[in-house]
DSSP file (Angstrom, degrees, kcal/mol; ACC not computed):
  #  RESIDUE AA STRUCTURE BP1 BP2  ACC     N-H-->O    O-->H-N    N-H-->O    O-->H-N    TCO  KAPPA ALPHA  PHI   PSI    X-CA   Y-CA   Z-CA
    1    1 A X    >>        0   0    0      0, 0.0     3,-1.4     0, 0.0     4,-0.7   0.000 360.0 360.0 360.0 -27.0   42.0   65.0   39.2
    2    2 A X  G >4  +     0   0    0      1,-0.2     3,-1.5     2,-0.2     0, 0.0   0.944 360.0  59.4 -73.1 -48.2   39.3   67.4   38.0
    3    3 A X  G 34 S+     0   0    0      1,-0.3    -1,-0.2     3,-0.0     0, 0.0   0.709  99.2  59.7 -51.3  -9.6   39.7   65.9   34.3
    4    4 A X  G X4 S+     0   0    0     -3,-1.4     3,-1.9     2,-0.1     5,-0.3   0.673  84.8 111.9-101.6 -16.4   38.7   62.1   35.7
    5    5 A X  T << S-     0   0    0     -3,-1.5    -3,-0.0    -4,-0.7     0, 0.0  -0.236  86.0  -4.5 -44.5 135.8   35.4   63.3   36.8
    6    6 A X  T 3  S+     0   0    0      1,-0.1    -1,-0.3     3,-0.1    -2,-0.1   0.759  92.3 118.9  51.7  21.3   32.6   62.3   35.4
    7    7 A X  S <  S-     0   0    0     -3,-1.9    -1,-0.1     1,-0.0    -2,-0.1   0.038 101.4 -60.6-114.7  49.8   34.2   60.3   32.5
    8    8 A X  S    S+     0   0    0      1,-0.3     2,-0.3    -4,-0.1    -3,-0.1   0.795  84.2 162.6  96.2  37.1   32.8   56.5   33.2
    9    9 A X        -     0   0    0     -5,-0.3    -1,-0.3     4,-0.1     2,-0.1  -0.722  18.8-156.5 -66.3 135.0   34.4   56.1   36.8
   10   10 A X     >  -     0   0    0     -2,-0.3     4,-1.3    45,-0.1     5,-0.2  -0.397  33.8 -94.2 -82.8-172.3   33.2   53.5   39.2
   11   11 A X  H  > S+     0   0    0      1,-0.2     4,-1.6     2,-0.2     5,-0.2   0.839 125.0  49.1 -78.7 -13.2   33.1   52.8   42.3
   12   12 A X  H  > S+     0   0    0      2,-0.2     4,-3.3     3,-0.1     5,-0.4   0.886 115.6  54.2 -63.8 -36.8   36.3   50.7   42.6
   13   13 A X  H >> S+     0   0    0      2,-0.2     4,-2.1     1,-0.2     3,-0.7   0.883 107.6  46.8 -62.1 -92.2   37.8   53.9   40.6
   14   14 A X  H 3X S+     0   0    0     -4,-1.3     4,-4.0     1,-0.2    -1,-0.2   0.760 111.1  56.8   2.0 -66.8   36.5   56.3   43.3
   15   15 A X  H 3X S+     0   0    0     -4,-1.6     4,-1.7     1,-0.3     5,-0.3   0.967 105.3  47.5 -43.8 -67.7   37.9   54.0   45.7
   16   16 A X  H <X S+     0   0    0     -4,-3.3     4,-1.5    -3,-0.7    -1,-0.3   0.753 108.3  50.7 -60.7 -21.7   41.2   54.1   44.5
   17   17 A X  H  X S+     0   0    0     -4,-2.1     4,-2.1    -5,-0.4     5,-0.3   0.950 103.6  57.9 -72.8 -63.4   41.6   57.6   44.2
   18   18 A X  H  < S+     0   0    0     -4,-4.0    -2,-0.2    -5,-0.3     3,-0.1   0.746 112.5  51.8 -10.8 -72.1   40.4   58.0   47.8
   19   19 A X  H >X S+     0   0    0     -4,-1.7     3,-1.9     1,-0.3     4,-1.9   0.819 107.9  45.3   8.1 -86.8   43.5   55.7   48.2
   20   20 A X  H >X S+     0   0    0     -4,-1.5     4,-0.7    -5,-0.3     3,-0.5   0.903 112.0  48.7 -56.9 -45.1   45.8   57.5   46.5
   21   21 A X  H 3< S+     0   0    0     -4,-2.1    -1,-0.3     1,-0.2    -2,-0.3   0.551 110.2  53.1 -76.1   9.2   45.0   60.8   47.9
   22   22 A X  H <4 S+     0   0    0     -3,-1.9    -1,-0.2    -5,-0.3    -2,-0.2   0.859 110.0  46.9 -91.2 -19.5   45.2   59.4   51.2
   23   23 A X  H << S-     0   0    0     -4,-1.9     2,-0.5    -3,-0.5    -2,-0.2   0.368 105.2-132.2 -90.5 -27.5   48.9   57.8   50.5
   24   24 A X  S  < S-     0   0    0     -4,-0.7    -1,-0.3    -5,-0.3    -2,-0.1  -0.799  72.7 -10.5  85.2-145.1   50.1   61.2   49.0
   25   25 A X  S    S+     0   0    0     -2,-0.5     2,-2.3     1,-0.1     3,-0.3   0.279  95.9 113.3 -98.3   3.2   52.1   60.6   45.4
   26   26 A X     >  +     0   0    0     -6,-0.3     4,-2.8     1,-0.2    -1,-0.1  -0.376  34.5 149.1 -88.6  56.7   52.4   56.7   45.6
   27   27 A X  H  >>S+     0   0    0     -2,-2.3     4,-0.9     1,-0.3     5,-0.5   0.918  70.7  53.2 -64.3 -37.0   49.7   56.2   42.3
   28   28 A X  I  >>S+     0   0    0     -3,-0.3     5,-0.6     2,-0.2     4,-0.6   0.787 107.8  43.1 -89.5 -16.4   51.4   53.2   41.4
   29   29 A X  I  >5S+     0   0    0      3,-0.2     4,-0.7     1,-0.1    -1,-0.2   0.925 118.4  53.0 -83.0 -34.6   51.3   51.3   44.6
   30   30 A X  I  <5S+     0   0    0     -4,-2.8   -10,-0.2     3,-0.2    -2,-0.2   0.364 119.3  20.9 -68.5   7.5   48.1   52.3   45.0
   31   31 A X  I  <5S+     0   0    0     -4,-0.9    -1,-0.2    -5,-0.1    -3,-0.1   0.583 133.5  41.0-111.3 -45.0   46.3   51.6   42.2
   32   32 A X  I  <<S+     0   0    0     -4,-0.6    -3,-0.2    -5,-0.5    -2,-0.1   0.992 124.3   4.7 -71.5 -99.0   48.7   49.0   41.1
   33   33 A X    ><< +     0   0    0     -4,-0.7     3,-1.7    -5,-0.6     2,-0.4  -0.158  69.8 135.1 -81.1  10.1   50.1   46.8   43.7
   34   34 A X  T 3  S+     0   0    0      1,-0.2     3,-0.1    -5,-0.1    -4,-0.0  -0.678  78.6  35.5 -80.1 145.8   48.6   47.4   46.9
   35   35 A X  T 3   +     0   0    0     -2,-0.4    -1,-0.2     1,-0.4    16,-0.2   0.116  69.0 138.9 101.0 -19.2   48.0   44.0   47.9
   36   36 A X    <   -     0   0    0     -3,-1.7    -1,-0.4    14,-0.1     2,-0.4  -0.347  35.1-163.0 -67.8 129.0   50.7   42.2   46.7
   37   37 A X  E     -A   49   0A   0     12,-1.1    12,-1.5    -3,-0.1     2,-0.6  -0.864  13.8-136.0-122.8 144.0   51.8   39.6   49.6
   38   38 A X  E     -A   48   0A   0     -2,-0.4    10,-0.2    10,-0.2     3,-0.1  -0.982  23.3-178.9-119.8 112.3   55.4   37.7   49.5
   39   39 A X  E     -     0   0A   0      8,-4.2     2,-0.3    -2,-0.6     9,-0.2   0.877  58.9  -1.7 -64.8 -64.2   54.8   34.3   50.3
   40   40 A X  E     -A   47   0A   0      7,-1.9     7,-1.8     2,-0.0     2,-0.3  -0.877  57.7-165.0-131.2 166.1   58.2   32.6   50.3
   41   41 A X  E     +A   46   0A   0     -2,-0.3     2,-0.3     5,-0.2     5,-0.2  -0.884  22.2 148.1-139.2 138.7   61.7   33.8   49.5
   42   42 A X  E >   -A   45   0A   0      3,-1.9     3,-1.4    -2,-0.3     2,-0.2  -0.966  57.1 -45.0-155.1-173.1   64.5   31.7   48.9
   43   43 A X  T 3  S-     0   0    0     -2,-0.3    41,-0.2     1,-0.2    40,-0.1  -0.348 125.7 -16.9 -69.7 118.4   67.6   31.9   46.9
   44   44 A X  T 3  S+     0   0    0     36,-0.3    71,-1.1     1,-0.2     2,-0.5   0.719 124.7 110.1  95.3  38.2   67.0   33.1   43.2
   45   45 A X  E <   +AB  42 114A   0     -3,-1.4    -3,-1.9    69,-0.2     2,-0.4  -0.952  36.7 158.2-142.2  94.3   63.2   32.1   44.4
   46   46 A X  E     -AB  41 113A   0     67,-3.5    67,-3.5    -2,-0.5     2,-0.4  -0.999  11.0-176.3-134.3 158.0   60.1   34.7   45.3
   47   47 A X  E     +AB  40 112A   0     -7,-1.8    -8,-4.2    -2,-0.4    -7,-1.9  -0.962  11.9 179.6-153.7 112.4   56.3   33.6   45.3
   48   48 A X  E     -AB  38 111A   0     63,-3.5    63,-2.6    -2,-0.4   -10,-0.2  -0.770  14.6-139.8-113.4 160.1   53.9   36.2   45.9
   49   49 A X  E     +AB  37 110A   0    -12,-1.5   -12,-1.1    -2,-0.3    61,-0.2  -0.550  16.7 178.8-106.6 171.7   50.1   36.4   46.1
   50   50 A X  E     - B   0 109A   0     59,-1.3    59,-0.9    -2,-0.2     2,-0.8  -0.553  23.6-144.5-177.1 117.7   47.3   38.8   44.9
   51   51 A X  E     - B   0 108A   0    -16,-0.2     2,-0.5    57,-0.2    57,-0.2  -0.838  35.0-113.4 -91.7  97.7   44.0   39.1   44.9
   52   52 A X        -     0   0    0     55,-1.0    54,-2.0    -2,-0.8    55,-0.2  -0.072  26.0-149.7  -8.8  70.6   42.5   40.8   41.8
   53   53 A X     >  -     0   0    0     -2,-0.5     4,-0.5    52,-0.2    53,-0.2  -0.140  23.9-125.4 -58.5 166.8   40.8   44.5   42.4
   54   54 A X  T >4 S+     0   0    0      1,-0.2     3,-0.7     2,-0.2    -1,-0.1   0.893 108.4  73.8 -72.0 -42.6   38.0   45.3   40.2
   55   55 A X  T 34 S+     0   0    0      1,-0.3    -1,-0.2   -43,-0.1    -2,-0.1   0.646  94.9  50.0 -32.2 -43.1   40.1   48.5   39.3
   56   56 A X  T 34 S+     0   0    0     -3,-0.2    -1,-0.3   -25,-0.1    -2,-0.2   0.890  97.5  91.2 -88.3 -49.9   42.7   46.3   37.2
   57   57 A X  S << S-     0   0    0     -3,-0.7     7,-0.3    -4,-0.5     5,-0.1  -0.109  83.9 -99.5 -61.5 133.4   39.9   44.5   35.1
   58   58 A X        -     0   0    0      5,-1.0     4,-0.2     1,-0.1    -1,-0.1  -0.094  35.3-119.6 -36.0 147.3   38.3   45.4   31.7
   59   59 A X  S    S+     0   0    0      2,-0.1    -1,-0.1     3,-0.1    -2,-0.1   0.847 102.8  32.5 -42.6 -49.2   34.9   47.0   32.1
   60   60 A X  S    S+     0   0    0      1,-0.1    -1,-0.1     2,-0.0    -2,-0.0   0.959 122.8  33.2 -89.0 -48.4   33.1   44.5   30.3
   61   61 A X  S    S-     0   0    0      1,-0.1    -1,-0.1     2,-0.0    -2,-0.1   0.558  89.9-128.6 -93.8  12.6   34.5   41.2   30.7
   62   62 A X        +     0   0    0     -4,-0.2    43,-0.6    -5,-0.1     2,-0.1   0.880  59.3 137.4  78.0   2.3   35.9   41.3   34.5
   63   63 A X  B     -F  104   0B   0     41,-0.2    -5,-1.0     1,-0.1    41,-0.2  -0.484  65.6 -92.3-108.2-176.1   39.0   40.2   33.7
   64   64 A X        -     0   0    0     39,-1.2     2,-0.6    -7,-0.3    -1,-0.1  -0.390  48.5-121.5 -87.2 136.8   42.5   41.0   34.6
   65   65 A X    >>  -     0   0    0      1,-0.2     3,-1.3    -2,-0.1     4,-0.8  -0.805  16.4-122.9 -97.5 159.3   43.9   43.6   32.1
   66   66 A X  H >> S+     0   0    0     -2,-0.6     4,-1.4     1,-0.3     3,-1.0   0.808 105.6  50.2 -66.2 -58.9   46.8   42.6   30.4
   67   67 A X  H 3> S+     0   0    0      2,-0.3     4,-1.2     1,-0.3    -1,-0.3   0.508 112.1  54.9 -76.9 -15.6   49.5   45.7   31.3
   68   68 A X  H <> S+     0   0    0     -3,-1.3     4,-1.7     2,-0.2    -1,-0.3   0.903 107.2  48.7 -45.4 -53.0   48.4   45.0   35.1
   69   69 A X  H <X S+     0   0    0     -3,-1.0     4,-1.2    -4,-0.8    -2,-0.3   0.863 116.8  35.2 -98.2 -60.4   49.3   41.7   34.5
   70   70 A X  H >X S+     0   0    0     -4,-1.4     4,-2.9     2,-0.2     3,-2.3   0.942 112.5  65.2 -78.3 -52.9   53.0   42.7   32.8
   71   71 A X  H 3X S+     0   0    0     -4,-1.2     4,-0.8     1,-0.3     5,-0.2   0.863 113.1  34.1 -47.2 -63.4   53.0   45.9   35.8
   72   72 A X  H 3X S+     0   0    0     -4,-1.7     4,-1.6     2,-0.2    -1,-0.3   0.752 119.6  55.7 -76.3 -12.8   53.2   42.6   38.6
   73   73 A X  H <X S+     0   0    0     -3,-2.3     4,-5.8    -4,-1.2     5,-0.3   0.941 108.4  46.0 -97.2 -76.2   55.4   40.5   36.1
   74   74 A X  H  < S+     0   0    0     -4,-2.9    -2,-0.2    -5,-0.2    -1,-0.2   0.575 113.7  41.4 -64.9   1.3   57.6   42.9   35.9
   75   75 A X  H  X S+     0   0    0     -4,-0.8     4,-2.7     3,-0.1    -2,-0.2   0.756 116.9  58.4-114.4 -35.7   58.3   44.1   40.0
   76   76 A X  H  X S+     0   0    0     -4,-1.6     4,-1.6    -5,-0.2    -3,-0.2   0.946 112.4  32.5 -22.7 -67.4   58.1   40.3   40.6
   77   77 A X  H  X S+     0   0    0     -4,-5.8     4,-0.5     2,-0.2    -1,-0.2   0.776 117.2  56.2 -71.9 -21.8   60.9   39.6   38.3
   78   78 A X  H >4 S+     0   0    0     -5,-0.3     3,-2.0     2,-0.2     4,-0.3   0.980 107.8  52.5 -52.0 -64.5   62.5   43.1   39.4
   79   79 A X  H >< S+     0   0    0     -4,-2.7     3,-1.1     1,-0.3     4,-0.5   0.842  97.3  69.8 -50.6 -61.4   62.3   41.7   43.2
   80   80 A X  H 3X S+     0   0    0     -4,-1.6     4,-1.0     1,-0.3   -36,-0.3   0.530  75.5  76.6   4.5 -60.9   64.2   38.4   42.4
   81   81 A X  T X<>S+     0   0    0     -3,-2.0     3,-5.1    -4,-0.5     5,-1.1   0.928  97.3  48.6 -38.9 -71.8   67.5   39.7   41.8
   82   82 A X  G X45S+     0   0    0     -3,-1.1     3,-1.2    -4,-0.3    -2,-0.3   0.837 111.8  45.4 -67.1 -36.8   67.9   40.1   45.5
   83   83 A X  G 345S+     0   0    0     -4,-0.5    -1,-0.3     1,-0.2    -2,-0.2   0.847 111.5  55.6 -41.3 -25.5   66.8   36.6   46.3
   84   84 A X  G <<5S-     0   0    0     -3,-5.1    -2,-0.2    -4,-1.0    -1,-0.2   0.453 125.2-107.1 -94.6   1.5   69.1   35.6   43.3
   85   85 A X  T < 5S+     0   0    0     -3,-1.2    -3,-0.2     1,-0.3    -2,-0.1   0.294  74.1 134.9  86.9  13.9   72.2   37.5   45.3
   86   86 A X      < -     0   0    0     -5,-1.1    -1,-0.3     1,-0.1     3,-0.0  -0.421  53.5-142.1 -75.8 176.3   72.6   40.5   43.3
   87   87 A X  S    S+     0   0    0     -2,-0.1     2,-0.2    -6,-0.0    -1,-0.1   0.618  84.7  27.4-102.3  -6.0   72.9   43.7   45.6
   88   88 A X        -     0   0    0      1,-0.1    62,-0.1    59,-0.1    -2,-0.0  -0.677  64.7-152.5-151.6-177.4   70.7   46.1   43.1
   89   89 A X        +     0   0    0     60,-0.4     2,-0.2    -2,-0.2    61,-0.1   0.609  31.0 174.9-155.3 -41.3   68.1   45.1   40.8
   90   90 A X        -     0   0    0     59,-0.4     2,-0.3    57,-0.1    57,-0.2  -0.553  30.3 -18.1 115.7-125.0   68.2   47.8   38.0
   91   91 A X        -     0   0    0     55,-1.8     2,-0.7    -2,-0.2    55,-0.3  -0.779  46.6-134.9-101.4-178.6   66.3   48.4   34.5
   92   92 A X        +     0   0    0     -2,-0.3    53,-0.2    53,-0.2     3,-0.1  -0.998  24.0 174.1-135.8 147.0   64.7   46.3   32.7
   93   93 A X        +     0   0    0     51,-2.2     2,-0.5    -2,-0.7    52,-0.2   0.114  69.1  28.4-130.3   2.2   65.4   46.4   28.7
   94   94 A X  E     +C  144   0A   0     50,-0.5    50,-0.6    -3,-0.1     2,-0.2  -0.977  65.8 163.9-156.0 165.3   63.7   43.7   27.5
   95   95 A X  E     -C  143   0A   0     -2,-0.5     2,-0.4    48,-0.2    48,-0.2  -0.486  16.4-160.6 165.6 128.9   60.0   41.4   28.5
   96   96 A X  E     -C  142   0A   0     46,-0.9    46,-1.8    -2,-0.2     2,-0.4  -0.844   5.0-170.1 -77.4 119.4   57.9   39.4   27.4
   97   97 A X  E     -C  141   0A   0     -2,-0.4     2,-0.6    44,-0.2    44,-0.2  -0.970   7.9-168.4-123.4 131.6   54.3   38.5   28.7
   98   98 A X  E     -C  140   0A   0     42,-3.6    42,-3.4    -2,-0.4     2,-0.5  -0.976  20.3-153.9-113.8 121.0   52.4   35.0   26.8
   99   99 A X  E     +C  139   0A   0     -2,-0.6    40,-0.3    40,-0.2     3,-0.1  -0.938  26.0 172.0-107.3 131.1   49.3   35.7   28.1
  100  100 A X        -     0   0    0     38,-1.0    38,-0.2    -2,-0.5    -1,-0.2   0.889  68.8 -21.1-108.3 -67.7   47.4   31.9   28.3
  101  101 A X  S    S-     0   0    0     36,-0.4    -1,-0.3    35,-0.1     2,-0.3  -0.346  71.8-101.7-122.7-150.4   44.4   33.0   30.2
  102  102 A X        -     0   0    0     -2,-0.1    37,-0.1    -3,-0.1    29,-0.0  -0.976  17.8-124.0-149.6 140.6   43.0   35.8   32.6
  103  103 A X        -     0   0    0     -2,-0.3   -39,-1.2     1,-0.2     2,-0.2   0.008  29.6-136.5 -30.6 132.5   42.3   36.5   36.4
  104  104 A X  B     -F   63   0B   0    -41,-0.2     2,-0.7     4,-0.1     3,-0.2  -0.468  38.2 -89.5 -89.9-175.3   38.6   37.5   37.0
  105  105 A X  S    S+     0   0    0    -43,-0.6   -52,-0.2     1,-0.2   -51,-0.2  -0.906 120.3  32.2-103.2 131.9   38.3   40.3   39.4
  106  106 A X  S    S+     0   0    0    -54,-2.0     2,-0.4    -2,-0.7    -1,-0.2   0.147  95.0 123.9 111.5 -21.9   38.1   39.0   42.8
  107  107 A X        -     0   0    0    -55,-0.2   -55,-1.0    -3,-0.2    -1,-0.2  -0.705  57.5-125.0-112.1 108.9   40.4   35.8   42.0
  108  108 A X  E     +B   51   0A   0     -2,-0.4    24,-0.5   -57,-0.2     2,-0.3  -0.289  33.4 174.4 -61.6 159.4   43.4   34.9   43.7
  109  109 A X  E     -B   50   0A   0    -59,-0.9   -59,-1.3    22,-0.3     2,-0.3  -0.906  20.1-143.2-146.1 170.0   46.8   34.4   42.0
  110  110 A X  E     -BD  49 130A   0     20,-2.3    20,-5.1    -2,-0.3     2,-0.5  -0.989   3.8-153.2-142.2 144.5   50.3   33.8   42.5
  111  111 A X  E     -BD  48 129A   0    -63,-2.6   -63,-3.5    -2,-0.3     2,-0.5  -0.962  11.4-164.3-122.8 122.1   53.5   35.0   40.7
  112  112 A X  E     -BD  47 128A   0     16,-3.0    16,-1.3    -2,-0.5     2,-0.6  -0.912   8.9-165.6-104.3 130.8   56.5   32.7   40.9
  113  113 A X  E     -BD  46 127A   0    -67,-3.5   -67,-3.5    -2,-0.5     2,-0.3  -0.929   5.0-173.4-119.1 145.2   59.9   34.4   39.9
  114  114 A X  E     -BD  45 126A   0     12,-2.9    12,-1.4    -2,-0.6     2,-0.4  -0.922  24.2-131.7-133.2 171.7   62.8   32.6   39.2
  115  115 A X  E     - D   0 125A   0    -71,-1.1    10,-0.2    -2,-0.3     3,-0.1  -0.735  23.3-176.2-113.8 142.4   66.2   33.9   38.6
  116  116 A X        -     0   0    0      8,-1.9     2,-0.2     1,-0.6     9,-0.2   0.575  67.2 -28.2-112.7 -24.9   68.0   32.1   35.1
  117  117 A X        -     0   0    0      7,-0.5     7,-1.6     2,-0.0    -1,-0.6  -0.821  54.2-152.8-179.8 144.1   71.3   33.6   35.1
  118  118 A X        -     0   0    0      5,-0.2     5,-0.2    -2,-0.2     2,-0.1  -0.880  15.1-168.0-137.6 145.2   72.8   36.8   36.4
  119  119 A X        -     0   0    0     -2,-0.3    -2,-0.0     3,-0.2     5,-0.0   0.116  46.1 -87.9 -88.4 179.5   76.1   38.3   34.6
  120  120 A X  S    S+     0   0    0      1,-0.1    -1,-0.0    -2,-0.1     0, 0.0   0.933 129.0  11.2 -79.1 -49.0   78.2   41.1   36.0
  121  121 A X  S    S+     0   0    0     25,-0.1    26,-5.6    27,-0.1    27,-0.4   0.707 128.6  42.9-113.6  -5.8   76.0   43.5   34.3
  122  122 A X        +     0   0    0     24,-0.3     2,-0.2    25,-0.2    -3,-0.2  -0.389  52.5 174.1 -86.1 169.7   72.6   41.4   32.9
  123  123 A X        -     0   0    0     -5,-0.2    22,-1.2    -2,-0.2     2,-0.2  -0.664  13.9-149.5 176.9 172.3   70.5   39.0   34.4
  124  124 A X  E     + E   0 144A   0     -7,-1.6    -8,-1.9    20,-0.2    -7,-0.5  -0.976  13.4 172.7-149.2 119.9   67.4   37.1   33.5
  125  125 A X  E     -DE 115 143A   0     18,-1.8    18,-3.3   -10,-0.2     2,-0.4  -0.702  22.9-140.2-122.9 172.1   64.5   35.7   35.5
  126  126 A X  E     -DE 114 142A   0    -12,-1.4   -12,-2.9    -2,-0.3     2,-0.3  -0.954  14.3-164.2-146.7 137.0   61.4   34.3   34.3
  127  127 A X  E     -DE 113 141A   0     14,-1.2    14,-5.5    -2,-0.4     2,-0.4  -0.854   5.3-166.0-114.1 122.7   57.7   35.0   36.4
  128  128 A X  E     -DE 112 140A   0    -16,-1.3   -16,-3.0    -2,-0.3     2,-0.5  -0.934  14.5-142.3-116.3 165.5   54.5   32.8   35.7
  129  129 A X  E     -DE 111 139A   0     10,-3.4     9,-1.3    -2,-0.4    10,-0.8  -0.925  23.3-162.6-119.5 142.6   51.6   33.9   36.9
  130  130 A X  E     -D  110   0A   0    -20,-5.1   -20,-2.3    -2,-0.5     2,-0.3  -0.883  33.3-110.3-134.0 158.3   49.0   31.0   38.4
  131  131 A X     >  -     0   0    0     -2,-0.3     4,-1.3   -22,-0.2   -22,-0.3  -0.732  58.8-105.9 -59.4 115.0   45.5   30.5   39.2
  132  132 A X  T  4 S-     0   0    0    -24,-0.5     2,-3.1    -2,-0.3   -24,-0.1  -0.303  95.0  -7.0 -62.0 151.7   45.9   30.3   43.3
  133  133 A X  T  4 S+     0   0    0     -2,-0.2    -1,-0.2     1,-0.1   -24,-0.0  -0.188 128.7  66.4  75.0 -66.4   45.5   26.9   44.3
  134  134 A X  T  4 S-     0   0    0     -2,-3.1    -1,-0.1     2,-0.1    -2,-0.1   0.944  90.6-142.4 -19.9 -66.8   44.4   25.4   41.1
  135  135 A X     <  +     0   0    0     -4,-1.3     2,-0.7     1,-0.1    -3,-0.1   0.753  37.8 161.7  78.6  41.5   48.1   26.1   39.5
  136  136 A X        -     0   0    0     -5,-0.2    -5,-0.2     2,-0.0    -1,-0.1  -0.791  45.3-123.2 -64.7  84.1   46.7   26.9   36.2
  137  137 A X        +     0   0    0     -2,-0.7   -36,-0.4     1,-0.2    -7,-0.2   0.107  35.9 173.8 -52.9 112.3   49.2   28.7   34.4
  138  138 A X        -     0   0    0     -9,-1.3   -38,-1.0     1,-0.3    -8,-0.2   0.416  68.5 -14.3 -94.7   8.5   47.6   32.2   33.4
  139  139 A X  E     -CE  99 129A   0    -10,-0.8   -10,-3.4   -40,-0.3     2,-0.4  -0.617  52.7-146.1 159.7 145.1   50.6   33.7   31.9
  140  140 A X  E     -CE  98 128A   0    -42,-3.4   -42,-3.6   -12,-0.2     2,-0.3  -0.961  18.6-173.6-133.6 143.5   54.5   33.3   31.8
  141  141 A X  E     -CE  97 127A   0    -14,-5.5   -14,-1.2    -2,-0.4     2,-0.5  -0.896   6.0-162.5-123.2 156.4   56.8   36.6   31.6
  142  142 A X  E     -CE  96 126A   0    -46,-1.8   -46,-0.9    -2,-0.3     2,-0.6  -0.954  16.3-155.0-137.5 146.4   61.0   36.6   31.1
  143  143 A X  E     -CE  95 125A   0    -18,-3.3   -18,-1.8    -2,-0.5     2,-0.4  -0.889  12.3-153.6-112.4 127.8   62.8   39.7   32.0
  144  144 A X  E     -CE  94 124A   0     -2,-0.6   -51,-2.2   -50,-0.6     2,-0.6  -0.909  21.3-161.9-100.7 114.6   65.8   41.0   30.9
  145  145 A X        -     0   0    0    -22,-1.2   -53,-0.2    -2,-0.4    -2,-0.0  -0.774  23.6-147.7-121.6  94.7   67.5   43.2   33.2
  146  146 A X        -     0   0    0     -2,-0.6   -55,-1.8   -55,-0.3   -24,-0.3  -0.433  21.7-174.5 -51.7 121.5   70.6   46.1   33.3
  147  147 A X        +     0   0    0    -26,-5.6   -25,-0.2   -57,-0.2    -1,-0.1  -0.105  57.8  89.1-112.4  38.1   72.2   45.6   36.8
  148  148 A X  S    S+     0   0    0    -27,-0.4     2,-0.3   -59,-0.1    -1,-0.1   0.375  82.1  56.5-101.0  22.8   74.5   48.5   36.7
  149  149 A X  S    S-     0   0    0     -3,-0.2     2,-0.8   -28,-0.1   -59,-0.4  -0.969  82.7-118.6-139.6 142.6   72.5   50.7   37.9
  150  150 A X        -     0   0    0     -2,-0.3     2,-0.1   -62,-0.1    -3,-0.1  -0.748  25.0-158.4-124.2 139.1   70.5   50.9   41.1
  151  151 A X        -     0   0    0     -2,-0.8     2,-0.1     1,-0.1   -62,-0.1  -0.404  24.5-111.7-106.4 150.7   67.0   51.1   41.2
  152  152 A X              0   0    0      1,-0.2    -1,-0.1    -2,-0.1    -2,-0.0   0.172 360.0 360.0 -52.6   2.2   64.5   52.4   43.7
  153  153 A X              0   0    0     -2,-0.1    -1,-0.2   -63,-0.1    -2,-0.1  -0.138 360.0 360.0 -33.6 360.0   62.9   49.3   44.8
């Protein structure tokens, strides 16, 4: 912690530290994902919500940074498996993010995952990420996923 002092933190940074030390070792839900709401579930079907922190966003332009963006892409598509009826959910070995546009900070979205196929030991889902309300596609991710293993999720 000592080393982040003084090196261009703001106050959303601050914040999130606060966070984190309040949470104990959980950096990545707390920086990351805290906020992430599950709308619907249904089979091979999840749609979550999210409201942009400032934290996530470039410095200059405000916008959603790209590896936050693949960060939610990828536990989206992670989460899926069990809608899609596997019992474990696993690694992921391969993804893609076509990133169309970007999230401001402040600006809801939604991540649909949808499950494409899963194998005894594979599967594959594909996540867009939308403008909420709007639907504007701001990015579409496709996961490929080892299920022989089971992951902490």
């Amino acid at each position: 912690m000592a080393k982040l002092a003084g090196r261009g933190r703001n106050g959303a940074t601050d914040e999130a530290l606060r966070e984190w030390r309040h949470h104990g070792s959980k950096f990545y839900d707390t920086f990351t994902v805290s906020g992430l709401r599950v709308d619907a579930i249904q089979p091979g079907r999840v749609l979550c919500s999210f409201t942009v922190p400032p934290r996530l966003t470039n410095a200059r332009s405000k916008r959603m940074h790209g590896g936050a963006v693949a960060s939610l892409v990828d536990l989206v598509g992670s989460a899926v498996f069990f809608a899609g009826g596997s019992p474990k959910t696993g690694v992921t070995v391969e993804i893609t993010v076509s990133y169309l546009d970007a999230a401001r900070a402040n600006e809801e979205i939604e991540m649909e995952a949808k499950v494409l196929g899963i194998g005894e030991t594979t599967g594959c889902v594909t996540v867009k990420v939308r403008r909420k309300g709007a639907g504007e596609v701001l990015a579409h991710g496709r996961i490929t996923m080892y299920l022989a293993v089971s992951s902490k999720l």
